[in-house]
Residue frames relative to the residue before (quaternion, step in Angstrom):
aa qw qx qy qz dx dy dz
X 1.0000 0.0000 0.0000 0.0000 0.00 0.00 0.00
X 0.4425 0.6774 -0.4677 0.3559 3.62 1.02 0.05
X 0.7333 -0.4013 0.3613 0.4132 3.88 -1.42 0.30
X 0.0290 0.7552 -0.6431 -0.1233 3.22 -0.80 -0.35
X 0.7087 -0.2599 0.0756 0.6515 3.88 0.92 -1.03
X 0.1990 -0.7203 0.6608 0.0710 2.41 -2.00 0.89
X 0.2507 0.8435 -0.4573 0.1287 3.65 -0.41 0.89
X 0.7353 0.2463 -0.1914 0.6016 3.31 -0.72 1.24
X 0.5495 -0.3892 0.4782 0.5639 4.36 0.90 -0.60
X 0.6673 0.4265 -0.4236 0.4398 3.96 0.67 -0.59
X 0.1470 0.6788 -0.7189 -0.0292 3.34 -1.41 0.24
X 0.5320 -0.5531 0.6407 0.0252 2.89 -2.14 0.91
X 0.1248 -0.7736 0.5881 0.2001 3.82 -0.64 0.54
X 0.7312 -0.3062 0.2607 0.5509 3.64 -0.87 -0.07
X 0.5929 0.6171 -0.1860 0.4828 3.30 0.46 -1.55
X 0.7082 0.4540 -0.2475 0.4807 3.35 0.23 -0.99
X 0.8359 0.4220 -0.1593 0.3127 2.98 -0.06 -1.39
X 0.1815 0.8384 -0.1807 0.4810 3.01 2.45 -0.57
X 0.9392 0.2606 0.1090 0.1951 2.93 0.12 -1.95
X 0.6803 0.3206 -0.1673 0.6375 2.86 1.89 -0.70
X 0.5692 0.3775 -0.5216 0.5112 3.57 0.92 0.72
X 0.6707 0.5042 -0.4750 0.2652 3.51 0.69 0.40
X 0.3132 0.8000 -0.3186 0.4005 3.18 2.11 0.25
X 0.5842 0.5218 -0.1737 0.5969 3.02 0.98 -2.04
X 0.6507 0.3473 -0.4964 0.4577 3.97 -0.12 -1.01
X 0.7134 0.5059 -0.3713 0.3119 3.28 -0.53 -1.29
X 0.4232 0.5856 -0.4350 0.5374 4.17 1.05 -1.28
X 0.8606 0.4606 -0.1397 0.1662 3.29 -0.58 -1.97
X 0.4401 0.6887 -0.4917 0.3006 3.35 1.48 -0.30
X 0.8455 0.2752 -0.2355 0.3924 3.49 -1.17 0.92
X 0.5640 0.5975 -0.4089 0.3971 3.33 1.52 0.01
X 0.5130 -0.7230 0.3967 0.2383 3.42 -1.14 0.10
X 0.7307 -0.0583 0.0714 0.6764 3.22 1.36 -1.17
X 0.0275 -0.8282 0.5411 0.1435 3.98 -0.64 0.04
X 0.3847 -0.7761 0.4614 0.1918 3.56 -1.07 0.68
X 0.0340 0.8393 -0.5355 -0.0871 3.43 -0.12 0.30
X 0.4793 -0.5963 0.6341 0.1117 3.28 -1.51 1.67
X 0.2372 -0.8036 0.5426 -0.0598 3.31 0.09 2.25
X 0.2607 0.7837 -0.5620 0.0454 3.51 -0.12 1.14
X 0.6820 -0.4558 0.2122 0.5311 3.74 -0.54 0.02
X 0.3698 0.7889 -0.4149 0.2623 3.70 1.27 0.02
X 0.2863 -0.6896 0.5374 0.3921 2.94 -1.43 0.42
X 0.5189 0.5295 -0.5712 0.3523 3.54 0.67 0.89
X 0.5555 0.5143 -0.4786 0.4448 3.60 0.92 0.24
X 0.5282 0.5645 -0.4170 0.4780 3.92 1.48 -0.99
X 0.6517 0.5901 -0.2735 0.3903 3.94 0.94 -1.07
X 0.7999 0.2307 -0.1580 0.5310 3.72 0.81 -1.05
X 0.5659 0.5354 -0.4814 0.4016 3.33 0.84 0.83
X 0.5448 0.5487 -0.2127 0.5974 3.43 1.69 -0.89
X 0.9282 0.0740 -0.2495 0.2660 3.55 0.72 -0.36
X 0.2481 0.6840 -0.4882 0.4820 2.84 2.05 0.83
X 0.5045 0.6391 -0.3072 0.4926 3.64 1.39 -1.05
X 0.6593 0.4943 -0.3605 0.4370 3.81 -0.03 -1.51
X 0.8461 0.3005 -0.1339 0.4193 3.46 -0.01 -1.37
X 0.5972 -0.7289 0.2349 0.2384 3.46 0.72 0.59
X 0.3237 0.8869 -0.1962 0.2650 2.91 1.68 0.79
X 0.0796 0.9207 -0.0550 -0.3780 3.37 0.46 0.42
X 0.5890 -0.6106 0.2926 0.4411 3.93 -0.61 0.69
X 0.2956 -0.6923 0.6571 0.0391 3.42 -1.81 0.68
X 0.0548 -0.7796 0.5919 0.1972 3.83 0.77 0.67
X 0.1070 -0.7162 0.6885 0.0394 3.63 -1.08 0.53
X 0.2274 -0.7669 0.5788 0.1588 3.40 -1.16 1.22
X 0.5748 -0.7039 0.3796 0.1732 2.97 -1.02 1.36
X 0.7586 0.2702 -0.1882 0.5622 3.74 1.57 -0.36
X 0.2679 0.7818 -0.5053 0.2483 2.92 1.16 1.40
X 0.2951 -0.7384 0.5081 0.3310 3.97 -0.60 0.30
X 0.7534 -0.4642 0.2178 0.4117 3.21 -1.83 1.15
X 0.6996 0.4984 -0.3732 0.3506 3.36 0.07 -0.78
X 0.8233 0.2161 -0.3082 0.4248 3.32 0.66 -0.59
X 0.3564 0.6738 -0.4616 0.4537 3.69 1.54 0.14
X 0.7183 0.3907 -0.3056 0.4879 3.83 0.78 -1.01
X 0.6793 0.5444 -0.3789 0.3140 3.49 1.06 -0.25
X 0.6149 0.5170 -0.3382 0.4902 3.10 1.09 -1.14
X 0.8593 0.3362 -0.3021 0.2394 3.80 0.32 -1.16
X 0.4902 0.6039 -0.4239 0.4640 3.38 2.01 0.10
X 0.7146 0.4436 -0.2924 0.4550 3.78 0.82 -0.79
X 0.6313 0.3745 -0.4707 0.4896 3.81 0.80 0.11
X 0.0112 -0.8284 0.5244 0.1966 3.46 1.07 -1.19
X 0.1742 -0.7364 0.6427 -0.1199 3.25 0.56 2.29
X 0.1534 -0.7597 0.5668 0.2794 3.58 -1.15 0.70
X 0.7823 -0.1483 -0.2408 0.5549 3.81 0.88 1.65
X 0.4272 -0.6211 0.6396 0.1509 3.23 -1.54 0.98
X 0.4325 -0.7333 0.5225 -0.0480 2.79 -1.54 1.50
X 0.2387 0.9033 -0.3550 0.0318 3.66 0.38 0.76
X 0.3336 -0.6429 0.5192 0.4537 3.99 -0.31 -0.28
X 0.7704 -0.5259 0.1983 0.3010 3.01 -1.73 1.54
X 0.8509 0.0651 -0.0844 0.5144 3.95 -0.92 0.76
X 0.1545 0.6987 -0.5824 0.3856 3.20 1.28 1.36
X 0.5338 -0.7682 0.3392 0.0996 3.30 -0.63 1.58
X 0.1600 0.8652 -0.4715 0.0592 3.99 1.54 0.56
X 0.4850 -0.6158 0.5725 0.2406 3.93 -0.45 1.33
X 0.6937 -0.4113 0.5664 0.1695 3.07 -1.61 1.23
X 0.3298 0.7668 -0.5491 0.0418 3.74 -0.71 0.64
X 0.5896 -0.5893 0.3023 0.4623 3.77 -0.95 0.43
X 0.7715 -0.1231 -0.0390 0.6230 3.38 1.37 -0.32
X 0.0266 -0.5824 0.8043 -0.1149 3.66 -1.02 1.16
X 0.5437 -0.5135 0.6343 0.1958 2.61 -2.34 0.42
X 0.8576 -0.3107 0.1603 0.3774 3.04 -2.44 1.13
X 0.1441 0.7360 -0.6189 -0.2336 3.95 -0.20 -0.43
X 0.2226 -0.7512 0.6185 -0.0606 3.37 -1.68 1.34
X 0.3860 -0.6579 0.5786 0.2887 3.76 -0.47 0.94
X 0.2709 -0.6076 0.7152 0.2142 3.37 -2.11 -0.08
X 0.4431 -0.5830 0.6709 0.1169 3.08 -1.44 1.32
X 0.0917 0.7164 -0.6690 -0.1754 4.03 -0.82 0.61
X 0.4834 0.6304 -0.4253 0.4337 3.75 1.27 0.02
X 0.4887 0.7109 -0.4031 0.3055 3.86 1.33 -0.53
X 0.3259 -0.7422 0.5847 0.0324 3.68 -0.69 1.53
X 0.8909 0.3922 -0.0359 0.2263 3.28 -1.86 -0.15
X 0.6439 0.2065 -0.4754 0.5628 3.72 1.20 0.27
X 0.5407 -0.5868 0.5776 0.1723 2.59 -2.42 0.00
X 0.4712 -0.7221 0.4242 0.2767 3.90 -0.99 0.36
X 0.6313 -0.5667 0.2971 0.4382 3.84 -0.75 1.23
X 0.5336 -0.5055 0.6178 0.2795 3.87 -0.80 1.43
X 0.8651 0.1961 -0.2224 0.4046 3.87 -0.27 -0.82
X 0.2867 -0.6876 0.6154 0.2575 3.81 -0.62 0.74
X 0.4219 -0.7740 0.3957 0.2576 3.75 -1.08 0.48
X 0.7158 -0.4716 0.0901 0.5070 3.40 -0.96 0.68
X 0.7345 -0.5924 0.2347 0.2335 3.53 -1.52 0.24
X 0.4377 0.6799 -0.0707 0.5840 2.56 2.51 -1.01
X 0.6908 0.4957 -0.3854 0.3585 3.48 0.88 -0.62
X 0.4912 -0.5317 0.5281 0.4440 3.59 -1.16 0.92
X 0.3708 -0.5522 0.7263 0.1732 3.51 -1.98 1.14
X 0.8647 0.0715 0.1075 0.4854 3.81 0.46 -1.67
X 0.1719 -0.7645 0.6199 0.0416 3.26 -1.48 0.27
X 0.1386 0.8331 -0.5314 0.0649 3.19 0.34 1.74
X 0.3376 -0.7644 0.5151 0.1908 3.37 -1.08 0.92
X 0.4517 -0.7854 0.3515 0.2356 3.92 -1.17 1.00
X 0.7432 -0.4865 0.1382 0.4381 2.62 -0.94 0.36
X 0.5179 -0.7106 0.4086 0.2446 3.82 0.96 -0.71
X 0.3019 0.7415 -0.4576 0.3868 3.45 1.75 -0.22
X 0.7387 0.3605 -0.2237 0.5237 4.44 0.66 -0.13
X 0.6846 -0.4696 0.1581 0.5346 3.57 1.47 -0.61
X 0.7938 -0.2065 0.0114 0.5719 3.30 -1.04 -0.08
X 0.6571 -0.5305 0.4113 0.3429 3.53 -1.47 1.20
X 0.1704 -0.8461 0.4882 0.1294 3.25 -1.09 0.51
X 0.1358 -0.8326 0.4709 0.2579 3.98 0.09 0.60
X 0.4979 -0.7069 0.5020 0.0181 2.80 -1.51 1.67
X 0.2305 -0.7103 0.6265 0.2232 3.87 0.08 0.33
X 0.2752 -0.7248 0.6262 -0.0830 3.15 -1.78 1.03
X 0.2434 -0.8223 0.4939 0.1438 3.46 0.07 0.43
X 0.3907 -0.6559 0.5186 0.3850 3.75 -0.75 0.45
X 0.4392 0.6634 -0.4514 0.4040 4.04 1.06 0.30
X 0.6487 0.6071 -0.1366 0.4380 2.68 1.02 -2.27
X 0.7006 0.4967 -0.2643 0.4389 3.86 0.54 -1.06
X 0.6924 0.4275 -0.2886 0.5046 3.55 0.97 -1.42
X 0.7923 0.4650 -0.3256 0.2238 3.28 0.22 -0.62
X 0.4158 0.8052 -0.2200 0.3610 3.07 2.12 -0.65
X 0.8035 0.3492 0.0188 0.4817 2.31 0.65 -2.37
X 0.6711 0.3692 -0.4426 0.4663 4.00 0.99 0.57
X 0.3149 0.6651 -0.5125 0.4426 3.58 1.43 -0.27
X 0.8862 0.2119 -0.1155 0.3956 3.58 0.14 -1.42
X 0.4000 0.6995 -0.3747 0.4585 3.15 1.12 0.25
X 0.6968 0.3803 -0.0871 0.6019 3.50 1.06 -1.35
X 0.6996 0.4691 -0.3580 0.4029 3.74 1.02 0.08
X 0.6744 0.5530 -0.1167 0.4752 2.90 1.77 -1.18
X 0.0263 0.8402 -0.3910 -0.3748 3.37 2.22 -0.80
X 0.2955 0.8145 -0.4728 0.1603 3.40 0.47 1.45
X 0.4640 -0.8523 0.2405 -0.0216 2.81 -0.60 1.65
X 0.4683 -0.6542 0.3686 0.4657 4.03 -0.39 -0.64
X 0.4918 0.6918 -0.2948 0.4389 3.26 2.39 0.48
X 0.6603 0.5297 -0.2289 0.4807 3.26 2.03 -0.28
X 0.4530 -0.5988 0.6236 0.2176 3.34 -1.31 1.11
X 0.1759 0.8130 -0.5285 -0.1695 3.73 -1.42 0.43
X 0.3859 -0.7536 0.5201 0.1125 3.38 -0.23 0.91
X 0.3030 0.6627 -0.6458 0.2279 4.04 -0.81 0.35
X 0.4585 -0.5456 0.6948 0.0964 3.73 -1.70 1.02
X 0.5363 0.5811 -0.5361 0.2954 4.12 0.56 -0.76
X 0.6791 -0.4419 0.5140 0.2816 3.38 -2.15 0.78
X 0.2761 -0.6486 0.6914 0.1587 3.60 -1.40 0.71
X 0.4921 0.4910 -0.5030 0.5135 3.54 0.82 1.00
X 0.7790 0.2789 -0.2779 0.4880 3.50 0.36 0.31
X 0.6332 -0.5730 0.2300 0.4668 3.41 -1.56 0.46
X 0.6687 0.6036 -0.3308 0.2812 3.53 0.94 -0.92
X 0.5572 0.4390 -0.2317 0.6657 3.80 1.16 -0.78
X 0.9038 0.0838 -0.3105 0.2823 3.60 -0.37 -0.62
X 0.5733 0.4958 -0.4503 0.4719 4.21 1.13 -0.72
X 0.8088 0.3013 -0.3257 0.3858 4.07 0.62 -1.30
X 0.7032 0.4662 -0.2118 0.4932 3.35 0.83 -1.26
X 0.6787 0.4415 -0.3812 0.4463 4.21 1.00 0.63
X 0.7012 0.4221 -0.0697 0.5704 2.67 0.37 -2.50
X 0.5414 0.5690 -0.4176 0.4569 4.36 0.61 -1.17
X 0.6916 0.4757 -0.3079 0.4478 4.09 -0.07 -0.70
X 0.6839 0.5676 -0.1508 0.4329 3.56 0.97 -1.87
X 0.7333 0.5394 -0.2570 0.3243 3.18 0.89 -0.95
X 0.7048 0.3037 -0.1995 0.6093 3.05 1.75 -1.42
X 0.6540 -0.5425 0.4333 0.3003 3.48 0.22 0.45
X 0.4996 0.5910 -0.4094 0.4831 4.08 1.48 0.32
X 0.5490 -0.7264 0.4067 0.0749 3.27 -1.14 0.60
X 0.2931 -0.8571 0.4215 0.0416 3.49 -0.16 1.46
X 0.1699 -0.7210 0.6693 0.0584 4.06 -0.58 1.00
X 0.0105 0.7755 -0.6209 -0.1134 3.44 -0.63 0.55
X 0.4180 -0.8020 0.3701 0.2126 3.59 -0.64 0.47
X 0.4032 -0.6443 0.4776 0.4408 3.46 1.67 -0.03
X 0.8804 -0.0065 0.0462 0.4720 3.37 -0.14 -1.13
X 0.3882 -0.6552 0.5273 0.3767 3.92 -0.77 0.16
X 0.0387 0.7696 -0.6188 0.1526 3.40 -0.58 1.26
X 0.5259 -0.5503 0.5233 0.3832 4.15 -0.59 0.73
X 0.6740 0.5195 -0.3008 0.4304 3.56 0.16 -1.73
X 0.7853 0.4151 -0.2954 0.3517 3.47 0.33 -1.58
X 0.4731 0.6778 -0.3693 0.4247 3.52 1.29 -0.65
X 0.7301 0.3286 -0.2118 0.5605 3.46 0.74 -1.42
X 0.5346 0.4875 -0.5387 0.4317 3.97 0.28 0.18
X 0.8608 0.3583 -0.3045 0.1947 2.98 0.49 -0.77
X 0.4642 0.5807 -0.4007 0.5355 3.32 1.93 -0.23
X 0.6429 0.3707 -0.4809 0.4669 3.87 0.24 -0.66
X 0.7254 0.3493 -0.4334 0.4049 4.44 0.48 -0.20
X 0.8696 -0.3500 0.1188 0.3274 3.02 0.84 0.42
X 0.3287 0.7677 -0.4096 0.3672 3.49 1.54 -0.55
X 0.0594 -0.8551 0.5133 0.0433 3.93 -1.40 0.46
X 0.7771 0.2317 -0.2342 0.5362 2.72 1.84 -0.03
X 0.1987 -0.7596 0.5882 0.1938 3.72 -0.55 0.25
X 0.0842 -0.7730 0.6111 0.1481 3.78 -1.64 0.62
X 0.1163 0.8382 -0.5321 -0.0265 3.96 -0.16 0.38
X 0.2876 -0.5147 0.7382 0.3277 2.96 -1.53 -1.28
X 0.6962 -0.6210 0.3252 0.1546 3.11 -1.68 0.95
X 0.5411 0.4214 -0.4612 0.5630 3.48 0.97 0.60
X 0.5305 0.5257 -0.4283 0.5087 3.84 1.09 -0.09
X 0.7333 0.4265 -0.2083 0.4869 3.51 0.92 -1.13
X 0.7351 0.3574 -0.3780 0.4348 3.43 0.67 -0.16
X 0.3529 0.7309 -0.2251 0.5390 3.37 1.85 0.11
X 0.7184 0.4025 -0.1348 0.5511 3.32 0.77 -1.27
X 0.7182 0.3726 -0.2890 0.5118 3.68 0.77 -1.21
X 0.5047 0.5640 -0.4360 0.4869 3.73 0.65 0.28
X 0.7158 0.4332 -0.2140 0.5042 3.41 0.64 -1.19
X 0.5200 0.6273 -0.3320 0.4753 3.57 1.22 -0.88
X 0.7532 0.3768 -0.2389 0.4834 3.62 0.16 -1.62
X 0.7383 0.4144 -0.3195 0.4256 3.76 0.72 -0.27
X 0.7941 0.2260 -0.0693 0.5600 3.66 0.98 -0.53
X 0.4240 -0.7986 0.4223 0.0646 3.19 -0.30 1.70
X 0.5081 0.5247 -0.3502 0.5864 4.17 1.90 -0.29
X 0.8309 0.2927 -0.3049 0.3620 3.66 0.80 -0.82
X 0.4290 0.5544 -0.4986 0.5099 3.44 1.53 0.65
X 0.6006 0.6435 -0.2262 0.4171 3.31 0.63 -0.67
X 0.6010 0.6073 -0.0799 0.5134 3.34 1.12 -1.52
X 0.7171 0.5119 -0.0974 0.4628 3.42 0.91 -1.54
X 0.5413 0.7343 -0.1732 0.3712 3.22 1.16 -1.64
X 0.7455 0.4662 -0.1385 0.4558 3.50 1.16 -1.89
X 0.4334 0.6223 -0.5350 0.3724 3.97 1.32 -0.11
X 0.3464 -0.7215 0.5768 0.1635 2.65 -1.97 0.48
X 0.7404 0.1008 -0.0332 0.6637 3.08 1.82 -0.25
X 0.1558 0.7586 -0.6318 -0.0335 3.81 -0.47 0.29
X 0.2399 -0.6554 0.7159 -0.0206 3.50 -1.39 1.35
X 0.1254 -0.6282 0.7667 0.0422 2.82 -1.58 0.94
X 0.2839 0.7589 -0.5857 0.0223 3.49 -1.13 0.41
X 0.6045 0.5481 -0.5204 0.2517 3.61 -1.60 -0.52
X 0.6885 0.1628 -0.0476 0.7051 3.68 1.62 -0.27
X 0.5024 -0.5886 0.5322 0.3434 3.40 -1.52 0.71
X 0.5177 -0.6930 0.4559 0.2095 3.81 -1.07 1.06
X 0.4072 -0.7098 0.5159 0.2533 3.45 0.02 0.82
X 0.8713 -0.4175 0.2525 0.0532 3.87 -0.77 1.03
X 0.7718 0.1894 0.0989 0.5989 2.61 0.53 -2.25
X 0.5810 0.4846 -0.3765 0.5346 3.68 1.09 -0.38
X 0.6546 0.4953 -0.3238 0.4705 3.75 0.78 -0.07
X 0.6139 0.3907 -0.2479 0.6395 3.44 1.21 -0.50
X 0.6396 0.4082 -0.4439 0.4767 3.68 0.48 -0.29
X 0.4392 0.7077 -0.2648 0.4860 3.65 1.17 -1.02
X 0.7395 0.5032 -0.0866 0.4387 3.21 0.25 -1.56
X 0.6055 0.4960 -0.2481 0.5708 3.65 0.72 -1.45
């Protein structure tokens, strides 16, 4: 019965969340691969966990992706349907796959007794494309576990920590550490929907201990910081703050730091 996510004012408890990703498993039986229309939702936190359970593997899909590369990504994985929360905005195309909503209110099933093999791809995250068409990187469910306890044991983060973070659930950093990372240890994940200073400090003064960004959030934050003595304060109460997807620029650590 503890938290698991909170996003947007909704939240999911264990139990819950429990429950309505075994929906999604149970759907998915016989599929091969599924996309999911990665919005801050907690129906995107649902069909990843149970696209996950049943050994399916996931296709994060950025919702503000343009056609050209929307038809790429979903013709080269060839998901056979995209998972999305209700009036999830999915671009007209000449051909896309089945698209199916998630139910996080869904009661009463149970998650596959066997977990699939280690070896089996978990995700399929495509790059950014900055050289050419995006390319999709396979993940292994190894590759994830081991990741996500490597830093776990560095970070000695526990299922006693709160983490709080605003980052996309289309990428690895927002959705494998800053999702699956919480899920794994049993600790409870606030997402902010949007990256906002203020919201940052709400959530450390309710309780939150960890924080995950990137370095325009952090140099964001230390701006707000030097100007508002509540969001230094606010900040002060972390137990850990990561920066990643980019190297942290120095001085924004030392301002950070101050």
């Amino acid at each position: 019965d503890r938290p698991a996510v909170r996003i947007g004012g909704r939240e999911l408890s264990y139990r819950d969340l429990h429950e309505a990703a075994a929906t999604v498993a149970k759907s998915l039986e016989g599929t091969r691969r599924v996309a999911v229309w990665a919005e801050p939702t907690l129906e995107t936190c649902v069909a990843v966990v149970g696209a996950t359970a049943a050994g399916v593997p996931v296709v994060p899909v950025n919702p503000k992706l343009g056609t050209g590369e929307l038809r790429h990504v979903l013709q080269d994985s060839e998901p056979d349907l995209l998972l999305g929360a209700p009036g999830g905005a999915l671009r007209e195309l000449e051909r896309s796959p089945r698209v199916e909503t998630v139910d996080p209110e869904a009661r009463g099933a149970d998650l596959p007794e066997e977990p699939p093999d280690e070896d089996h791809p978990a995700l399929i995250v495509y790059t950014s494309g900055t050289t050419g068409p995006p390319k999709g990187a396979v993940l292994s469910r190894r590759a994830v576990a081991s990741n996500l306890d490597a830093l776990a044991e560095a970070w000695e983060w526990t299922s006693e920590d709160r983490l709080t973070h605003a980052l996309p659930l289309f990428h690895v950093h927002g959705l494998v550490l800053g999702l699956l990372g919480p899920l794994r240890l049993g600790c409870r994940l606030d997402h902010l929907g949007r990256f906002e200073p203020s919201s940052v400090a709400g959530a450390f003064e309710e309780g939150a201990s960890m924080l995950f960004g990137v370095p325009t959030m952090y140099n964001r934050l230390a701006s707000e910081a030097e100007a508002d003595p509540a969001v230094a304060d606010a900040l002060g109460r972390a137990r850990l703050l990561v920066s990643g997807s980019a190297p942290l620029p120095a001085p924004v650590f030392e301002r950070v730091a101050d």
